[in-house]
Every structure is written in C-alpha cells, then in structure tokens.
C-alpha positions as CSV (number, residue, x, y, z in Angstrom):
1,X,4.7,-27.0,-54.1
2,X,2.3,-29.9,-53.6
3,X,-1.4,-29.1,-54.4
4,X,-2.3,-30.8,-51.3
5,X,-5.2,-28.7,-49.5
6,X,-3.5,-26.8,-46.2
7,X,-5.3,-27.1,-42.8
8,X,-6.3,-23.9,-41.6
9,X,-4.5,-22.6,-38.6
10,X,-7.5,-21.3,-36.8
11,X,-11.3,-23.4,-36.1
12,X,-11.7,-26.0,-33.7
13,X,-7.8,-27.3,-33.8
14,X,-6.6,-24.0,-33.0
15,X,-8.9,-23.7,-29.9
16,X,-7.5,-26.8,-28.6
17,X,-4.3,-25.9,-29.3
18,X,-5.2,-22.3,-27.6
19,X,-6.8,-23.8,-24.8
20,X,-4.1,-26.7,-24.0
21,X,-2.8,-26.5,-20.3
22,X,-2.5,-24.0,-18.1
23,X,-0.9,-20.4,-19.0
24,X,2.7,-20.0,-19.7
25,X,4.3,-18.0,-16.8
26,X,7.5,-17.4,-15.4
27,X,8.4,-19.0,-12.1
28,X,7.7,-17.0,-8.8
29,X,10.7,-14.4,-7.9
30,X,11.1,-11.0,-6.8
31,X,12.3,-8.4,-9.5
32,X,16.0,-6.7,-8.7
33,X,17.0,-3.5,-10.4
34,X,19.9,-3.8,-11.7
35,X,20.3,-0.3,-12.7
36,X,21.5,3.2,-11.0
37,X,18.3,5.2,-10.0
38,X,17.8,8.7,-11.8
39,X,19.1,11.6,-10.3
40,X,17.7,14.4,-11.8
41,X,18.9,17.2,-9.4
42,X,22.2,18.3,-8.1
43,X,23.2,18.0,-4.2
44,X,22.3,21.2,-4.0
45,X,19.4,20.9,-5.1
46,X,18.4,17.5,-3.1
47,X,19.5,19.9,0.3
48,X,17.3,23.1,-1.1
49,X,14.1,20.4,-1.3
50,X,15.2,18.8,2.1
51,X,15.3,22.2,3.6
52,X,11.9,23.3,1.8
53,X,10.7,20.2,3.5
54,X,11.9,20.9,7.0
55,X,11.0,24.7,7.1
56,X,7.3,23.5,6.2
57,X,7.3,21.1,9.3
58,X,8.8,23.4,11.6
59,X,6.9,27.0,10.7
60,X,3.8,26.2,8.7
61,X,3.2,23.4,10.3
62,X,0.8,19.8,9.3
63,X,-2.5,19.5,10.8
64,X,-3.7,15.9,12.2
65,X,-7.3,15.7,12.6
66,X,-6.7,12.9,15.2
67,X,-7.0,13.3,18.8
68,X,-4.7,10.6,19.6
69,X,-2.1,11.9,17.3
70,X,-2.2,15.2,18.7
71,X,-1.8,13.8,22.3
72,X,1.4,11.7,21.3
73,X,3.0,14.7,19.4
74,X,2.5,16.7,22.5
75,X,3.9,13.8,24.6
76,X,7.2,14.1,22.3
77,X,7.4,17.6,23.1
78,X,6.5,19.1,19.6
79,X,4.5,22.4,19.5
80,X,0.9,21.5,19.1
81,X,-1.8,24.6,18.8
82,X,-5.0,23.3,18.3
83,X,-5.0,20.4,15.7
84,X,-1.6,21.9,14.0
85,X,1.8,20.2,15.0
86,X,5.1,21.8,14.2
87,X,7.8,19.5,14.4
88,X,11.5,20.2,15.5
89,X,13.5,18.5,12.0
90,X,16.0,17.3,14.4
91,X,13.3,15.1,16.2
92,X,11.6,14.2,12.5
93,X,15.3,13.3,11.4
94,X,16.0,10.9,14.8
95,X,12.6,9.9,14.2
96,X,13.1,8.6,10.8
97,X,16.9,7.3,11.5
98,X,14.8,4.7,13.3
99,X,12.9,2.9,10.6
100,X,14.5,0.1,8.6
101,X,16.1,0.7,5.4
102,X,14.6,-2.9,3.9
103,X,12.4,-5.3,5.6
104,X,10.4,-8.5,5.2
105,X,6.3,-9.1,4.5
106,X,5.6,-12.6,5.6
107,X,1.9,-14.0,4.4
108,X,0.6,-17.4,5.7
109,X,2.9,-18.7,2.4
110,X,6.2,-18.1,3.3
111,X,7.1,-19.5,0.0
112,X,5.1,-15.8,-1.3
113,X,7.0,-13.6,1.4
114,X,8.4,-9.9,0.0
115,X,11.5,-8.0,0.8
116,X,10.7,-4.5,0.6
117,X,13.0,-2.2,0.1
118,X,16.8,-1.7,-1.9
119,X,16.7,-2.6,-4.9
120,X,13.5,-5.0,-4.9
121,X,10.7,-4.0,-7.7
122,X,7.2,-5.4,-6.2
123,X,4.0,-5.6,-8.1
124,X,0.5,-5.8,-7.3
125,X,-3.4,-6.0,-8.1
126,X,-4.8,-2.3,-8.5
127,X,-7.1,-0.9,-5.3
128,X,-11.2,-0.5,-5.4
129,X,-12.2,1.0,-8.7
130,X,-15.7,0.7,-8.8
131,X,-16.1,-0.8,-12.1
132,X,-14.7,-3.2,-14.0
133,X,-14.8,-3.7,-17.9
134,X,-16.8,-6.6,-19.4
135,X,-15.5,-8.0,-22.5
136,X,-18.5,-9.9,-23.5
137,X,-21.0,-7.0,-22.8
138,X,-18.5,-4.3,-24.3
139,X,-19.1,-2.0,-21.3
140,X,-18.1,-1.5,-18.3
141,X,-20.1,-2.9,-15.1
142,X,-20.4,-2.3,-11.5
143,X,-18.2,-4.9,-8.8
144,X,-19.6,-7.5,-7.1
145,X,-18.1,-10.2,-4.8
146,X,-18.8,-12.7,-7.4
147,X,-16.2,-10.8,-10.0
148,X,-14.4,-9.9,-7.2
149,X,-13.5,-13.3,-6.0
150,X,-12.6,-13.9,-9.9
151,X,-9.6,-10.8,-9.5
152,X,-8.6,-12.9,-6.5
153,X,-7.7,-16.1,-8.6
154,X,-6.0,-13.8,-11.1
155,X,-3.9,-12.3,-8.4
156,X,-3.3,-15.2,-6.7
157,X,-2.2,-17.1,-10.3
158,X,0.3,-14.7,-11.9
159,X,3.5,-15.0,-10.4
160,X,4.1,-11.2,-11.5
161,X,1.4,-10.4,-8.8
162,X,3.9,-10.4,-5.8
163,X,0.7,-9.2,-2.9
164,X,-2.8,-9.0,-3.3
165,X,-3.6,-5.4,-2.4
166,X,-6.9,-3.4,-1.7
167,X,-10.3,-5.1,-3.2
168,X,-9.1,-5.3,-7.2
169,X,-12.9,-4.3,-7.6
170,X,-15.3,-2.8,-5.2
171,X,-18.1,-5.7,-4.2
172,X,-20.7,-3.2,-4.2
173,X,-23.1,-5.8,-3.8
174,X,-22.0,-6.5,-0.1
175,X,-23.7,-3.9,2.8
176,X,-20.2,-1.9,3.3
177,X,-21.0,-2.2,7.2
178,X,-19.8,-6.2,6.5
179,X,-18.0,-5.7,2.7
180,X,-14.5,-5.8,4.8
181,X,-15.6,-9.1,6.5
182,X,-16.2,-10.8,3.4
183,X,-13.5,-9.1,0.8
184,X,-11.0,-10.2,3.5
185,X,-12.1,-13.6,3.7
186,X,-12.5,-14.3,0.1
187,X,-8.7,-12.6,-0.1
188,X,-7.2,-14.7,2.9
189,X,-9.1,-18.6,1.3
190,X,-8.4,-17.8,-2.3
191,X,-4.6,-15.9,-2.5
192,X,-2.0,-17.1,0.3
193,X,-0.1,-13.8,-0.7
194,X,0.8,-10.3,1.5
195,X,-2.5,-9.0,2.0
196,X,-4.0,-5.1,2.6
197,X,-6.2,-3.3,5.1
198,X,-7.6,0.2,4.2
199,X,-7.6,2.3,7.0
200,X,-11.3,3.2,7.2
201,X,-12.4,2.3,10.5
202,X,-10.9,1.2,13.7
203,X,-13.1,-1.6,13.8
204,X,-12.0,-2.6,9.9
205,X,-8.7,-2.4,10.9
206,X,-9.1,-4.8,13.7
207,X,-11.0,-7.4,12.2
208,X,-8.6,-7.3,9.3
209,X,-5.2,-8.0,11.4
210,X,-7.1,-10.8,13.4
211,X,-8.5,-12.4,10.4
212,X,-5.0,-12.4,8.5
213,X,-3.6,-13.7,11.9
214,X,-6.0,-16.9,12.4
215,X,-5.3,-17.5,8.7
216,X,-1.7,-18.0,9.2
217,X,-2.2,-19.8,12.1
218,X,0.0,-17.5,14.3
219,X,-0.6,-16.6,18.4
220,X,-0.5,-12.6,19.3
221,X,2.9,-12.5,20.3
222,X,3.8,-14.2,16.4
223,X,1.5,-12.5,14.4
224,X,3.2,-9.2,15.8
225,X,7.0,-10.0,16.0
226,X,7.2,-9.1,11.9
227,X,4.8,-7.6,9.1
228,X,2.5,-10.2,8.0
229,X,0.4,-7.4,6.2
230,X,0.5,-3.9,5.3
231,X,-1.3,-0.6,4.8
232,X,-1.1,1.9,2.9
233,X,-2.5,5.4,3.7
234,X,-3.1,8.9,1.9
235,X,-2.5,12.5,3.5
236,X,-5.2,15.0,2.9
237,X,-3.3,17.5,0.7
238,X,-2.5,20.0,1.2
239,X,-0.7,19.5,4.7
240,X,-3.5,17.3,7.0
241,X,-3.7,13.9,7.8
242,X,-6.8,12.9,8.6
243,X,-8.2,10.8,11.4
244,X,-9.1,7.0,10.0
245,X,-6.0,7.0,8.6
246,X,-4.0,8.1,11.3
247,X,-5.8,5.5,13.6
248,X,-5.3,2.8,11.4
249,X,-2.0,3.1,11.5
250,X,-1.2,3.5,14.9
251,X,-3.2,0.2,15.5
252,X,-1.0,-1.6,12.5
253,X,2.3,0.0,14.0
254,X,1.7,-0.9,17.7
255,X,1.1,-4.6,16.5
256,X,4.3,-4.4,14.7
257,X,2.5,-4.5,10.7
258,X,3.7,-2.5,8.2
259,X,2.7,0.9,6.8
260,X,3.1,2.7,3.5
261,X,2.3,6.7,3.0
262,X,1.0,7.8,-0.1
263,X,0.6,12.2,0.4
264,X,-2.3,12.7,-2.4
265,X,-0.6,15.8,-3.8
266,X,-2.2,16.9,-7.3
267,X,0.3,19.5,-8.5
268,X,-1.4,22.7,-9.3
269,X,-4.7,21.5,-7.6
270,X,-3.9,20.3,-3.9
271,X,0.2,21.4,-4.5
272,X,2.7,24.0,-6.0
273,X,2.3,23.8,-9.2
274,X,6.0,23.4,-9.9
275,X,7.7,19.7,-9.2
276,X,9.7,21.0,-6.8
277,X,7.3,22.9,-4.6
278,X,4.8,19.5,-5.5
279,X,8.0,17.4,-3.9
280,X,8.5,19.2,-0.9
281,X,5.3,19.3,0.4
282,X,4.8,14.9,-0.4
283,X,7.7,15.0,1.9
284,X,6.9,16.8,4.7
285,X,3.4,15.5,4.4
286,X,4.9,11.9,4.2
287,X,8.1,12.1,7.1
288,X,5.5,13.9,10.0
289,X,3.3,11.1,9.6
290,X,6.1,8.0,9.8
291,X,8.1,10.2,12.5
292,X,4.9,9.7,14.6
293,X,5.1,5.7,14.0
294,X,8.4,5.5,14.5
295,X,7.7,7.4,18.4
296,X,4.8,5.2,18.7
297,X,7.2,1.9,17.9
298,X,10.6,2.2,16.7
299,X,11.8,0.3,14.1
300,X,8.0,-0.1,12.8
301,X,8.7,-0.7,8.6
302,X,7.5,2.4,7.3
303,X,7.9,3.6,3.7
C-alpha cells in the first residue's frame, strides 16, 4: 500500500463534484401499471356494496346545498324535497354509462399532456398546506408567493411531477380576494404543465379557465373542445355537497374541463366506522355528484 497521503472525499472538491450540472432525472413519461389491481372482495360482495350504494341514493337520499343543482335534478325528474335529492339508480347508472372510461388533459405543452385513466399512474405537487418546512431555520414557516413560486420550479423540473396541482403552499402573503390571480399566473409563466382550479368561488373559477385559456393561446370554441385543466372537488360528509363546489363544477363541465370527486369521508368520524359502510357511502356521495355532470354535458371526463 503506498504511503502516499489520500485526498479526502468531502471539502471543496466534493462540492464541485456535488454541485456539477443539473440533477440526474429520468426522462419525461407517464407511469403504466403493469400489474392486476387488488381485489379484496368477492362478486358478491362488490354487488352487496353497489347495492348499499344505490339504496342510499334512492331512500336516504344526498343533500346539495346548491340552488342550481337542485333545479337541474328536478329538470331530470328525480325526487327533490327541499335541498335533498333522491335519485332513481337506473338514471345514476345511464348517467354514469356516459362518461369516458380514459381521457386526455392537454396543458399549453402538449409535449406535458396526461392520459387519465386505465392503467396510467399520475403524480403531482401536494395542495395548500399552510406551512412549509425550512431547512435552514429548522422550523416550519408560513407560505408566501416568494416560496411558492420556488414549489413551482420544483414542480415544473421533476419529470416525476406529471401536473402542477393546487398552490404547493398557500401564499398567505397575497389578500385572498386576488391570491387566485397571482398563484395562477405564477403557475401558468413558470410550469407549462396540466394545471388546477379550487372550486371556491364562481368568480375564481372563471378567471382561472380564461387565464389557463390565453396562456395556451386557444379561442372559446378550442379551449373547450377537450380538458386543458381540471378540478378536483370534496363532498361534505356525510351525504351533502355543498354549494362552491357544486358551481365550480358545473362551470368547468359546461366548458368541457375536467372534474375529479374526492367524498371527505373520515371513517368513524363523518362515516361507518367499518370499510365497507365507509365505501358505500364515498360512492354514492361520489356517483350523485358526476351523474349531475354527466346530465349537465355528457361525456364530460369525470373521475
């Protein structure tokens, strides 16, 4: 062994070894699972939660605290006493034959657009937590635009990020009257991926679609022949949908954009406490709400 003095790996050489480039990735592609999903129950009991689903929406009923939603439910002929609906499962089943089993999300990249559905994994920033966690300080800090911007470029750099959803933190430091305006610009000038609107405001909603439409430099009649954007939505377990939500998505479905519904159902808390009663209500909570899209515009891509 020579007695020759050995250079250490770390100090200045390894921070320009470290810092050399720009970081190793994978090239841009959307993940296929190759394997067979779980199935964890028996037919019989796949038809037991379907019917558990179905008897909900026909007897108990879902409430929709929106006026318009109400009105369009009546105008489909379902039973609507005061702000409950009860829908016929063989008008919720017609209804849901009519959305699309996979469909396209095309940003103002079409290099970056998604195919949703089959067998297609897709991945994405998390939504508005408040805070994010400062390495340097060794605490945890309230969002700003500045940091959020900096989530942006993160987003928009990974090729694991496939769309850029809600704000990846909250810019607290921007009036929320205006924090749409400003979130959404910063999303649509520094990512060219799918992009998110909450549904928290007609007026949110409406500057949202027109911004993401001028960015990809599309006319009305474009910008609404296919998704170029998406929602997604939460019901107000147990069994209501409220009314932003609700109008939001109307708005995004009768300009052809695509929806997701999320039901908020804490098992125990908001749900059954079992899995199975927890299930059956996410679906009837979830299949009354795209039923009503898919009457409003068929074919709208719900999931």
């Amino acid at each position: 062994m020579s007695d020759a003095p050995r250079r250490r790996s770390g100090g200045r050489a390894g921070n320009t070894r470290g810092n050399r480039g720009a970081i190793e990735q994978m090239p841009w592609r959307i993940v296929e699972n190759t394997d067979r999903p779980i199935e964890p129950l028996t037919q019989e009991g796949i038809e037991a939660i379907h019917e558990g689903a179905m008897t909900i929406l026909e007897d108990i009923g879902i409430e929709f605290l929106n006026t318009e939603a109400l009105a369009i439910f009546k105008d489909a002929g379902c039973k609507v006493e005061g702000e409950k609906v009860f829908l016929d499962r063989h008008w919720v089943m017609e209804m849901i034959g009519k959305a699309p089993s996979e469909f396209t999300i095309t940003p103002r990249n079409p290099a970056h657009e998604l195919t949703v559905g089959g067998n297609k994994l897709l991945f994405g920033n998390v939504s508005s937590p408040p805070n994010y966690w400062d390495m340097e300080l060794g605490r945890k800090v309230s969002g700003t635009r500045e940091k959020c911007q900096d989530f942006f470029k993160l987003s928009q750099y990974f090729n694991c990020i496939h769309f850029v959803g809600g704000y990846p933190v909250e810019p607290v430091d921007v009036h929320a009257s205006i924090r749409h305006l400003e979130a959404t610009y910063d999303k649509l000038t520094l990512t060219d991926k799918a992009a998110h609107t909450y549904c928290l405001g007609s007026e949110r909603v409406e500057d949202t679609m027109e911004m993401v439409r001028i960015a990809g430099g599309l006319s009305h009649e474009e910008f609404e022949s296919k998704p170029h954007m998406y929602t997604n939505i939460n019901s107000t377990s147990p069994l209501k949908h409220d009314w932003p939500m609700i109008d939001g998505c109307l708005r995004l479905a009768r300009r052809g954009q695509a929806i997701f519904v999320t039901p908020f159902t804490l098992a125990g808390a908001m749900a059954p406490v079992t899995m199975a009663g927890a299930v059956t209500q996410s679906i009837a909570e979830a299949l009354c709400a795209i039923a009503l899209f898919q009457y409003v515009r068929p074919g709208i891509p719900c999931v």
